[in-house]
C-alpha positions in Angstrom: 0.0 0.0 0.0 1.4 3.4 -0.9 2.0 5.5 2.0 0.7 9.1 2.1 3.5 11.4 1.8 4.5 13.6 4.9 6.0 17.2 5.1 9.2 17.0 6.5 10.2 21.0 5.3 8.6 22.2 8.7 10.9 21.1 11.0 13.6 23.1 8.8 15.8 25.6 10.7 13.6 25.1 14.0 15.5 24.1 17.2 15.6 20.8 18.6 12.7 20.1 20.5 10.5 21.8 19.0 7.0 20.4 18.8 5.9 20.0 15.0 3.2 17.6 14.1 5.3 15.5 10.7 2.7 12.7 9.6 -0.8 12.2 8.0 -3.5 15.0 7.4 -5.8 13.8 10.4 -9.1 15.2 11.6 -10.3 12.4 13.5 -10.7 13.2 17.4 -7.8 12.2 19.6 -8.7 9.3 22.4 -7.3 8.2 25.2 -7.9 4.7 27.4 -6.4 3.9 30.3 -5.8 0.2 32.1 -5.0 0.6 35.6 -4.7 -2.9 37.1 -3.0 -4.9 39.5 -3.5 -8.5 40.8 -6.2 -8.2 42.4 -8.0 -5.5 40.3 -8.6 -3.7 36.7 -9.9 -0.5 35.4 -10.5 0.3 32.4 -11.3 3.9 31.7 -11.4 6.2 28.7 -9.7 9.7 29.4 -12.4 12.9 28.8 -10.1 15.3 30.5 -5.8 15.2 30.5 -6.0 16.2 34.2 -7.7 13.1 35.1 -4.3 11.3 34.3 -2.4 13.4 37.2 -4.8 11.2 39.9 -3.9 7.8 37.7 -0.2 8.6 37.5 -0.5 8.8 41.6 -1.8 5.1 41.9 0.9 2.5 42.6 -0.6 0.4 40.7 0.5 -0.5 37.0 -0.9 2.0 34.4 -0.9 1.5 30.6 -2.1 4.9 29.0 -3.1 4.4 25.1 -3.5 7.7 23.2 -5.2 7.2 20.0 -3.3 10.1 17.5 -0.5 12.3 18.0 -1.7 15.3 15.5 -2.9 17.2 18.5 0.3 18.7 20.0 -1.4 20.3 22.7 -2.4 17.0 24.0 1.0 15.3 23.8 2.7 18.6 25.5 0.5 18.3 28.1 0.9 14.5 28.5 5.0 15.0 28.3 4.5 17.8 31.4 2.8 15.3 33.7 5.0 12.7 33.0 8.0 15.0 32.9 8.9 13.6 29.3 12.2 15.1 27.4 10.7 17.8 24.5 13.1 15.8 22.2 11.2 12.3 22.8 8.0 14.4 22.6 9.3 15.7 18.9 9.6 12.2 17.8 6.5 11.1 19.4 4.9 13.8 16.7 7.0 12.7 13.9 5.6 9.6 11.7 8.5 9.3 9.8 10.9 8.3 12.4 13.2 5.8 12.3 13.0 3.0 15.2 14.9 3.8 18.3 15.4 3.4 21.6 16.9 6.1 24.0 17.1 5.9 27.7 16.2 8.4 30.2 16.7 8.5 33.9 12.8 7.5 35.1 11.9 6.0 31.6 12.9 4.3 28.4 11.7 5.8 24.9 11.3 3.7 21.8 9.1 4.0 18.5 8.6 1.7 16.0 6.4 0.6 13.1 3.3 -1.3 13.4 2.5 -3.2 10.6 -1.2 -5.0 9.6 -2.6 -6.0 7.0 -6.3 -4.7 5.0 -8.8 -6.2 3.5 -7.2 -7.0 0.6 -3.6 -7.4 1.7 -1.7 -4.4 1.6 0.7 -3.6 4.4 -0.4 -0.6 6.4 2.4 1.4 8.3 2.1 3.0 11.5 4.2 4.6 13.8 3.9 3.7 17.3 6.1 5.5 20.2 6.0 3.3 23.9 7.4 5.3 27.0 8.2 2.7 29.7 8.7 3.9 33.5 8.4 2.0 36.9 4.7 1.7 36.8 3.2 2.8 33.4 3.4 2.4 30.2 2.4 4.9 27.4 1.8 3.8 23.9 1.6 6.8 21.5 -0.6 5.8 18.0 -1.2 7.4 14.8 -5.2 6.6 15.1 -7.3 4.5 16.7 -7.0 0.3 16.0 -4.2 -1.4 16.6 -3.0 -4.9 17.2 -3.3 -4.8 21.4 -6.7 -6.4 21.4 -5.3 -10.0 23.1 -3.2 -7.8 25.4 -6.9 -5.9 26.4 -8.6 -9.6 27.2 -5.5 -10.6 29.2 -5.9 -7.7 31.2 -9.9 -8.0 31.6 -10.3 -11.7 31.9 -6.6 -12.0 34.3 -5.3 -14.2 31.5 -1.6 -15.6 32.0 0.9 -13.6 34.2 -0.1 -10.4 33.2 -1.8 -8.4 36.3 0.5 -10.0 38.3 3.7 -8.6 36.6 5.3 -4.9 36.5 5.2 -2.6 33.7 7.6 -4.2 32.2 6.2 -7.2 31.3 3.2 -5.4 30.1 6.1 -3.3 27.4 7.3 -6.9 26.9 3.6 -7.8 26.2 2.9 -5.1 23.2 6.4 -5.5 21.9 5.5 -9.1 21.4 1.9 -8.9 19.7 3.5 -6.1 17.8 6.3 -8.9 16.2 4.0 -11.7 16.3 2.0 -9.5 14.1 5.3 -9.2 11.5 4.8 -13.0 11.5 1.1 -12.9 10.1 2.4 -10.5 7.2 5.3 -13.2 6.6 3.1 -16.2 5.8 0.9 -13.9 3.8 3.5 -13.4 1.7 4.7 -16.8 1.7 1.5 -17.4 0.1 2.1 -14.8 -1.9 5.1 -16.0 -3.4 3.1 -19.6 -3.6 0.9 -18.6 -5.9 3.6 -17.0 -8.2 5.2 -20.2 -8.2 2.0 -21.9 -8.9 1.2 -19.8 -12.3 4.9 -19.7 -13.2 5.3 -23.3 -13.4 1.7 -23.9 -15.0 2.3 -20.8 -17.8 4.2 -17.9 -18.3 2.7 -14.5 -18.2 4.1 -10.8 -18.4 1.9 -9.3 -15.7 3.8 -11.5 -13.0 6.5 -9.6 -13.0 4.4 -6.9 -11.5 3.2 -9.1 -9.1 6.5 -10.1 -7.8 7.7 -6.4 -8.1 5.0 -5.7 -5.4 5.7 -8.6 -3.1 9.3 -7.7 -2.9 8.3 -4.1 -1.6 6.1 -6.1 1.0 9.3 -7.9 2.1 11.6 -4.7 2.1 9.2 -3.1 3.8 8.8 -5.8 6.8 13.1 -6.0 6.7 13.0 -1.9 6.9 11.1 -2.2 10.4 12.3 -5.2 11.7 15.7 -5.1 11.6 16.6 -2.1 13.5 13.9 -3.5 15.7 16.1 -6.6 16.4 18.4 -3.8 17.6 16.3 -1.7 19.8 15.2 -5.2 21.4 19.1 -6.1 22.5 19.4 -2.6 24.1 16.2 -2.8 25.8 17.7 -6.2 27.3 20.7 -4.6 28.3 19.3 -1.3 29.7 20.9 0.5 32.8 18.3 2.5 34.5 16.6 -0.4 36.3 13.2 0.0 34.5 13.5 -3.2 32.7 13.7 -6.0 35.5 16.4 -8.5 34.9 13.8 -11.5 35.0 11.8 -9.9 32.4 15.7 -10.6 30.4 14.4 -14.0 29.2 11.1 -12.9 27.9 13.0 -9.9 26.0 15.3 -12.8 24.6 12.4 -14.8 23.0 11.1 -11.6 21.2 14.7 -10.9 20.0 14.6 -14.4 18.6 11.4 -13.6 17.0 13.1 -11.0 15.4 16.1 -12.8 14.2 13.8 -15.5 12.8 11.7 -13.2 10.9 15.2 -11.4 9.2 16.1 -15.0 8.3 12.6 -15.8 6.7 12.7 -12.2 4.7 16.2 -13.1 3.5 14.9 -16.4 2.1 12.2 -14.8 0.6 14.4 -12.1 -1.2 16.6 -14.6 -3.0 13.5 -16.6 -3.9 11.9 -13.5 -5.2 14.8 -13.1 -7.3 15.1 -16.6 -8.6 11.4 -16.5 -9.4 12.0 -13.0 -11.0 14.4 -14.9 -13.3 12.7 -17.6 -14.1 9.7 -15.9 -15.4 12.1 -13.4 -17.9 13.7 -16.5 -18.8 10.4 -18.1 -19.4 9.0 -15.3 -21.5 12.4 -15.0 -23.2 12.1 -18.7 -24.1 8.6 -18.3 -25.8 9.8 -15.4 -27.7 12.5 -18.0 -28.8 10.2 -20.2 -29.9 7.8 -18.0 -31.9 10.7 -15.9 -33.4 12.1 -19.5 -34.4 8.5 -21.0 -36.3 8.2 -17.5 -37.6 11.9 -17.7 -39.0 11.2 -21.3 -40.4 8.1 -20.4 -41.8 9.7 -17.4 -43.7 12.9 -19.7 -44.8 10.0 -22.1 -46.4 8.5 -19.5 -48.3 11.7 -18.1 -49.7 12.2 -20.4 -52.8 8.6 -20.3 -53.0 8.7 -16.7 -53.1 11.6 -16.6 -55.7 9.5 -19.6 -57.9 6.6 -17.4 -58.3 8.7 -14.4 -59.1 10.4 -16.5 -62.4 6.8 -17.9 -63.5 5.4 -13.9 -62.8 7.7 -12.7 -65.1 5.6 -13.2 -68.2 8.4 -12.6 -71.1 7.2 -13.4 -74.4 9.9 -16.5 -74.9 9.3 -18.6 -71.8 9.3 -22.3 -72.3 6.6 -23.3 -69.9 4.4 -20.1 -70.3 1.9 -21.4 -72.4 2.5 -25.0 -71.0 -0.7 -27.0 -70.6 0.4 -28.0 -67.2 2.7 -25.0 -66.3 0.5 -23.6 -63.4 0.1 -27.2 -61.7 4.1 -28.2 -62.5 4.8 -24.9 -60.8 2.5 -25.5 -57.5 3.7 -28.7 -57.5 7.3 -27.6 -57.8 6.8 -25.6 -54.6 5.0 -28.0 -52.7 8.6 -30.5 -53.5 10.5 -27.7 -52.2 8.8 -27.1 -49.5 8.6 -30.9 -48.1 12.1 -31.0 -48.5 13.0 -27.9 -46.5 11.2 -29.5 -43.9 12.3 -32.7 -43.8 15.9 -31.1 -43.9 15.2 -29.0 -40.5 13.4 -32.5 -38.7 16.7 -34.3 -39.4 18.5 -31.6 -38.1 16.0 -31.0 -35.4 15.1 -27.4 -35.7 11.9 -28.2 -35.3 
């Protein structure tokens, strides 16, 4: 899916810090929910006013805070005030074009990514998605509203698993890994994807595939754009120094990292079979050429001497021997029709044809 085009000239010249909204013409109503839950407990609230989050923030217990678009910069500035965020994590909360990261603060970590899905006919949507993990909250900034969170909501509501029972932490380690398993989904689309090529490929040859393998292999360099400096930002999150990532949350972090790695290795395999289908079909097509270009070429050999016959028995000089032949005209067809034979059996025995 082509992705809408964002102006990046407004941030020219400006210092750093600055809040400028870089992303998608939205008009849509910014939302924010709220979980706050602990073992024994959940709420589950949507925000109507920002000041209502200054009495959350003050509960002990764990707090994920889901804001649903980031084009209203008065929102996010008053959101990065109560939590005391850095003005150059809010700028890239309110830029959609940024790259993955990860930087580390005193009282929280910062990373954005991409989230990926698919529609309803396929097509990779982008998203960028920022998470700002501290000791007791997490806040998950989106472009607009649906996401990919929904098993992470009924885990919280129906105290599936571990989750309640866990730190913030695990609930970052949560999204982070619906987020990748996510990557997966798009993967074994494509796998069928690339199935299907193979399919019609081996079946028949046809121009238009080309296309079609054109467009999966910006699926897959789109997936291997995101996810591989997300394999990165997922070994610095493991080895973090400000204590907001618990070491026994290490192993959970590893089996996402792993997630990663396997996805890079699947994308890679699909990149060198894109290109081997990509040169089997020109070869294909190249081969049929071939062959017409070849029955065309023996067609037009046959019809060479024929051509040149005619063109003696056309000539219609006054002294011919056979012009005024009884059987000239049928001698002459018959003539051809030797030569012809001939020319043929010549190119069986040498099998060109």
């Amino acid at each position: 899916m082509k992705k809408e085009k964002t102006d990046k000239r407004k941030k020219i010249g400006l210092p750093p810090g600055s809040l400028i909204y870089v992303g998608k013409n939205l008009k849509e109503k910014v939302t924010i929910e709220a979980f706050i839950y602990d073992e024994e407990s959940y709420i589950e609230t949507e925000i109507k006013k920002i000041d209502e989050i200054k009495s959350l923030k003050e509960n002990k217990k764990t707090m994920w805070l889901n804001i649903n678009g980031v084009h209203d910069i008065k929102i996010i500035e008053k959101i990065g005030e109560i939590f005391n965020l850095h003005p150059l994590l809010l700028e890239d909360v309110l830029n959609t074009t940024q790259k993955p990261k990860l930087d580390e603060y005193d009282e929280y970590i910062f990373l954005c990514c991409q989230m990926l899905s698919l529609d309803n006919e396929y097509n990779i949507i982008e998203e960028h998605i920022s998470f700002v993990i501290g000791k007791n909250y997490v806040i998950s900034f989106q472009e607009r509203k649906g996401d990919v969170f929904d098993p992470i909501r009924d885990r919280i509501r129906f105290n599936k698993g571990k989750i309640k029972k866990m730190k913030a932490d695990y609930l970052a380690y949560c999204l982070l890994d619906v987020l990748i398993d996510n990557y997966y989904l798009i993967t074994e689309k494509i796998s069928d994807k690339i199935e299907n090529v193979e399919d019609v490929i081996i079946n028949e040859t046809k121009e238009d595939l080309i296309t079609d393998i054109y467009k999966i292999k910006k699926d897959v360099i789109i997936i291997r754009k995101y996810i591989w400096p997300l394999r990165t930002i997922i070994a610095k999150l493991r080895k973090n120094e400000n204590g907001i990532i618990n070491k026994s949350i290490n192993i959970f972090l590893k089996d996402i990292y792993d997630h990663t790695v396997e996805i890079l290795e699947t994308i890679e395999i699909f990149r060198e079979i894109l290109s081997g289908l990509l040169e089997i079909n020109l070869s294909a097509i190249s081969y049929k050429m071939n062959s017409i270009m070849k029955v065309l070429t023996i067609i037009s050999t046959i019809f060479i001497p024929l051509t040149f016959i005619a063109g003696v028995y056309g000539m219609n000089f006054e002294n011919m021997p056979e012009l005024k032949w009884k059987y000239g005209y049928f001698a002459a067809l018959g003539l051809m029709l030797l030569v012809a034979l001939i020319m043929i059996k010549y190119f069986r025995k040498n099998k060109w044809i």
